[in-house]
C-alpha positions in Angstrom: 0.0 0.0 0.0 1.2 3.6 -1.0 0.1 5.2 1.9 1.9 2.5 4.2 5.3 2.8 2.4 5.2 7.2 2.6 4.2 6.5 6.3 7.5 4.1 6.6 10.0 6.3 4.5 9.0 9.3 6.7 9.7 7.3 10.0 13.0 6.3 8.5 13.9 9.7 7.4 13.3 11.0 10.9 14.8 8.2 12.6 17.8 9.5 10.5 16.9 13.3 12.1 17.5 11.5 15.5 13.4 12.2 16.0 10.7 9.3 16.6 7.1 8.8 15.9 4.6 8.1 19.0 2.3 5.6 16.4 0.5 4.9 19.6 -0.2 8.9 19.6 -0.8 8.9 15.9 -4.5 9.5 14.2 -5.3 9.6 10.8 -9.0 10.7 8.7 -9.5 9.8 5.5 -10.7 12.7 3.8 -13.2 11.4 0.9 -15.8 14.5 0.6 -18.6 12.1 0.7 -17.8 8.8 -1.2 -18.4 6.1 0.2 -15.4 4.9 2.2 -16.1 3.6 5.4 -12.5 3.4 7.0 -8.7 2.4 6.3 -6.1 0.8 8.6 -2.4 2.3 8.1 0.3 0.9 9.5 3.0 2.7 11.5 6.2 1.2 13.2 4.2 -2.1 13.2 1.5 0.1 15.1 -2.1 0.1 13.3 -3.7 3.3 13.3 -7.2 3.2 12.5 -8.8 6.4 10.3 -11.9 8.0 12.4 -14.5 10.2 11.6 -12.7 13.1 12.6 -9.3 14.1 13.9 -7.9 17.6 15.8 -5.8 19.5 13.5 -4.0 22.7 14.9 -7.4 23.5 17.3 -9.5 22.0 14.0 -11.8 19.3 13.9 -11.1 18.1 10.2 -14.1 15.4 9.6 -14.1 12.6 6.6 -16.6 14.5 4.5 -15.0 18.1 4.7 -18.6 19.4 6.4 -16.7 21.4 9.1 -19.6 20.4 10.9 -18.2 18.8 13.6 -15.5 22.0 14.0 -19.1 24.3 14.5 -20.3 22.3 16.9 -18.0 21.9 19.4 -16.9 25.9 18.7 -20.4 26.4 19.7 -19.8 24.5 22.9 -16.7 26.6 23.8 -18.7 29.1 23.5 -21.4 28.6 25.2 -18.8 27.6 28.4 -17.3 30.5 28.1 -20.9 32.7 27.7 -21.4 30.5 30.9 -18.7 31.9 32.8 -19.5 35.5 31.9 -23.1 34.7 33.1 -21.6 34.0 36.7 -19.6 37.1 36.9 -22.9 39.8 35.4 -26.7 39.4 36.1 -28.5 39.5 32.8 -30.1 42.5 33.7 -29.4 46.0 35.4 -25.8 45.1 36.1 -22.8 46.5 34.6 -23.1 49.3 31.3 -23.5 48.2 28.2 -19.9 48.6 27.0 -18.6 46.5 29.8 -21.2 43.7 29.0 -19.8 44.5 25.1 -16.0 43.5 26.2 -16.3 40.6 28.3 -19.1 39.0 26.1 -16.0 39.9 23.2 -14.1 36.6 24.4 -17.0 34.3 23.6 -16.8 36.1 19.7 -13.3 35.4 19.8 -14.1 31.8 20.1 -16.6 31.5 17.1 -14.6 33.2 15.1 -10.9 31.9 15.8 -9.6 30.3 12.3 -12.7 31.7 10.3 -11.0 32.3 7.0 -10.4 28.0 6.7 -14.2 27.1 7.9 -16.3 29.8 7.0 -17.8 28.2 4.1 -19.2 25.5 6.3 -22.0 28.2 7.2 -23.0 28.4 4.2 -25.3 25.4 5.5 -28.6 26.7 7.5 -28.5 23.5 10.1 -24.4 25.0 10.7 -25.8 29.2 11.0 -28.3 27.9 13.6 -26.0 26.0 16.0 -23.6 29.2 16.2 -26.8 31.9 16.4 -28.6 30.7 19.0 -24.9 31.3 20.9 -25.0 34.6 19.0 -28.9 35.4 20.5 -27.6 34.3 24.0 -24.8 36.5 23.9 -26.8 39.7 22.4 -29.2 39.2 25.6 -26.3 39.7 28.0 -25.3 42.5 26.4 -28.4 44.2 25.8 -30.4 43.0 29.0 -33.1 41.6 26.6 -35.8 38.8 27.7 -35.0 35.5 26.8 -38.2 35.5 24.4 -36.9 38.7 21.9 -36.3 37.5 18.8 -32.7 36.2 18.2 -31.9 38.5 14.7 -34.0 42.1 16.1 -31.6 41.6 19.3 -28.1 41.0 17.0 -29.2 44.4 15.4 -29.6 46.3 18.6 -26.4 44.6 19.9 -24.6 45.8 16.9 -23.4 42.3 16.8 -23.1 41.5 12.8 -24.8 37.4 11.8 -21.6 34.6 12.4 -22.0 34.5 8.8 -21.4 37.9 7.5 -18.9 37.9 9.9 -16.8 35.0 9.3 -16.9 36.1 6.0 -15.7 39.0 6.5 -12.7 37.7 8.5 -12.1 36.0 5.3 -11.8 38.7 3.3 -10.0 40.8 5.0 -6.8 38.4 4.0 -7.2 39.3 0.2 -8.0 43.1 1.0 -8.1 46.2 3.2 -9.5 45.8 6.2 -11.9 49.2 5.8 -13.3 47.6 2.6 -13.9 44.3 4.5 -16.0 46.2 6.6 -18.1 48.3 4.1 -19.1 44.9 2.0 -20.1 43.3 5.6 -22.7 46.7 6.3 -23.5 46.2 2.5 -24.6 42.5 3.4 -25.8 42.8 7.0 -28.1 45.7 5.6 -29.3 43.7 2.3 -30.3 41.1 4.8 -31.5 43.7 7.5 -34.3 45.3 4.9 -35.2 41.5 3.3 -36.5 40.6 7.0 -39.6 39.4 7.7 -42.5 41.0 9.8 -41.3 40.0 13.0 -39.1 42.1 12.5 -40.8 45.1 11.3 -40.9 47.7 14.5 -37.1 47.2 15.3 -36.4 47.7 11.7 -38.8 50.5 11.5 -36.6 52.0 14.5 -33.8 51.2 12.8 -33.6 51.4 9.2 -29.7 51.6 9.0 -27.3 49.5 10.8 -24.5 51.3 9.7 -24.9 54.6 11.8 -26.5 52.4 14.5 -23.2 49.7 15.0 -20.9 53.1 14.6 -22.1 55.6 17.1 -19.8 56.8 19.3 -22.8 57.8 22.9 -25.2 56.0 24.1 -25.7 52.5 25.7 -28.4 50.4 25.5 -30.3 49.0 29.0 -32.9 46.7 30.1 -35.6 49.8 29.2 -34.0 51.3 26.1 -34.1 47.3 24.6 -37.7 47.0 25.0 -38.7 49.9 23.2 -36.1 49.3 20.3 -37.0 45.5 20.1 -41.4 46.0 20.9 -40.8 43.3 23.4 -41.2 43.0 27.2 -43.7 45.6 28.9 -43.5 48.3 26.0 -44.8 45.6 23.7 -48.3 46.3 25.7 -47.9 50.1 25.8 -45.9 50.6 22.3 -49.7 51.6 20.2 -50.4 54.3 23.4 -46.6 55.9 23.2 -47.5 58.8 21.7 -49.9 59.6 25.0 -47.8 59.7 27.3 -47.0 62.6 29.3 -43.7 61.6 30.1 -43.2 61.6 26.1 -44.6 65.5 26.0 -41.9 66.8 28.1 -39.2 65.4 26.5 -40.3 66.5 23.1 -39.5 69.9 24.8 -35.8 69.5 24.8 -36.3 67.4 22.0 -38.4 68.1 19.0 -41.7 65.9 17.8 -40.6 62.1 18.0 -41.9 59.6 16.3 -41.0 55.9 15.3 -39.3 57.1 11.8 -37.1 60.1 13.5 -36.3 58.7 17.4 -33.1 57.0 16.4 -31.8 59.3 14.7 -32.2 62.1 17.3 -30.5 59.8 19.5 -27.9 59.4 16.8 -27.3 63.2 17.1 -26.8 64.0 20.7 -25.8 62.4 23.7 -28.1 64.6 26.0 -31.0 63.4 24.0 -30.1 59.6 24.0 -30.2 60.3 27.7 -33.5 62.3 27.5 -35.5 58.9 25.6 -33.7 56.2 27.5 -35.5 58.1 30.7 -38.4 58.1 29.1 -38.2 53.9 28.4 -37.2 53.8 32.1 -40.6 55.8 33.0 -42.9 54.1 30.6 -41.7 50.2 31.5 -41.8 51.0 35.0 -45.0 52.5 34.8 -46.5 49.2 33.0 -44.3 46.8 35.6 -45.6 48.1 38.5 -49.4 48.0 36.7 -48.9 44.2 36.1 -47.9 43.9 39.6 -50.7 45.4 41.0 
């Protein structure tokens, strides 16, 4: 066999280098891309070695049929350990500022994204997307304070947390080209996908029309209240068709002109003082509804 004589000559050659082999130490994967071959035996020092499923390669998990799958999977439980550990150290809501939240939940990005450029294309696959988004949706609720329940791609969009997709492809193509243009064709996608959305989606998008200014600004964090009127979810969702009656809403539009759903983000865009001005007024409208449920 071919593969049995290379695997000799090498351990001869290194033998020669004054270096050994560990056979028992050795794994091998036949790489075959979906045709069907089950398995092949090598032999190694008069050691047989076995092929498996899938082998670790330089922190990869390289499986027969070149899915990746297997790498996605357990990168999504690294992850999720690591999202775990953050959870211990902040409460998921009214704890530390959103820009804290931003940095520690950075490590569990880190993660997913470590060697992206050689797997990317494995998300290509929708069953591969999902395992590493619902980390993605865990991770935007830490940092935005959001319920549980909020839908997963509304939250990655108030997060400013681009999909592992766009990302990783971005990663990618940031090898072959500038770095600032890597970035303009990832807005150029995350938006394209952004205004395709479904219904679901529609208020947060409504809000939020342009993710480029949004992911960009340099003021303004988001809390447990501001999330729930940006996302329609939580407490505002009951009060969000009776917002423009509020009183609380009146004297704010003092300082800061008429708001309505089409023109709030970008006030907030504009000035620090009135980001300040409309998260207070989420904080008064989702406390007034929580302590009406209560009673």
């Amino acid at each position: 066999m071919i593969a049995n004589q290379t695997l000799q000559n090498s351990a001869e050659w290194l033998h020669q280098k004054r270096l050994r082999l560990a056979p028992q130490k050795t794994e091998a994967v036949l790489l075959v891309a979906g045709r069907k071959i089950k398995t092949i035996s090598l032999e190694i020092e008069e050691t047989v070695v076995e092929s498996r499923e899938k082998v670790r390669y330089l922190g990869m998990l390289l499986d027969k049929n070149m899915t990746m799958g297997a790498h996605v999977r357990r990168t999504a439980e690294k992850a999720n350990k690591a999202l775990a550990a953050i959870g211990r150290l902040i409460p998921k809501a009214r704890g530390p500022r959103e820009a804290t939240r931003k940095i520690l939940c950075s490590v569990v990005h880190s993660i997913m994204l470590c060697a992206a450029p050689i797997w990317h294309k494995a998300l290509q696959r929708e069953v591969n997307r999902k395992v590493l988004l619902s980390t993605q949706c865990r991770t935007a609720i830490y940092i935005t304070e959001a319920y549980r329940t909020a839908s997963t791609r509304p939250l990655l969009v108030v997060a400013r947390i681009p999909l592992i997709h766009i990302w990783a492809r971005q990663r990618m193509e940031e090898r072959s080209t500038e770095k600032t243009n890597a970035n303009t064709t990832m807005f150029e996608r995350w938006q394209e996908w952004w205004q395709g959305e479904t219904d679901t989606e529609q208020w947060t998008r409504r809000l939020i029309p342009d993710i480029a200014p949004w992911f960009s600004r340099k003021h303004g964090d988001t809390t447990y209240h501001l999330t729930q009127l940006l996302t329609g979810h939580g407490c505002f969702q009951i009060y969000r068709k009776r917002f423009h009656m509020a009183s609380k809403k009146q004297e704010v539009e003092t300082v800061t002109g008429q708001l309505t759903p089409d023109n709030i983000i970008n006030k907030m865009l504009e000035d620090a003082e009135i980001w300040t001005k409309i998260s207070s007024l989420a904080k008064y409208i989702i406390d007034t509804k929580e302590r009406d449920i209560r009673v």
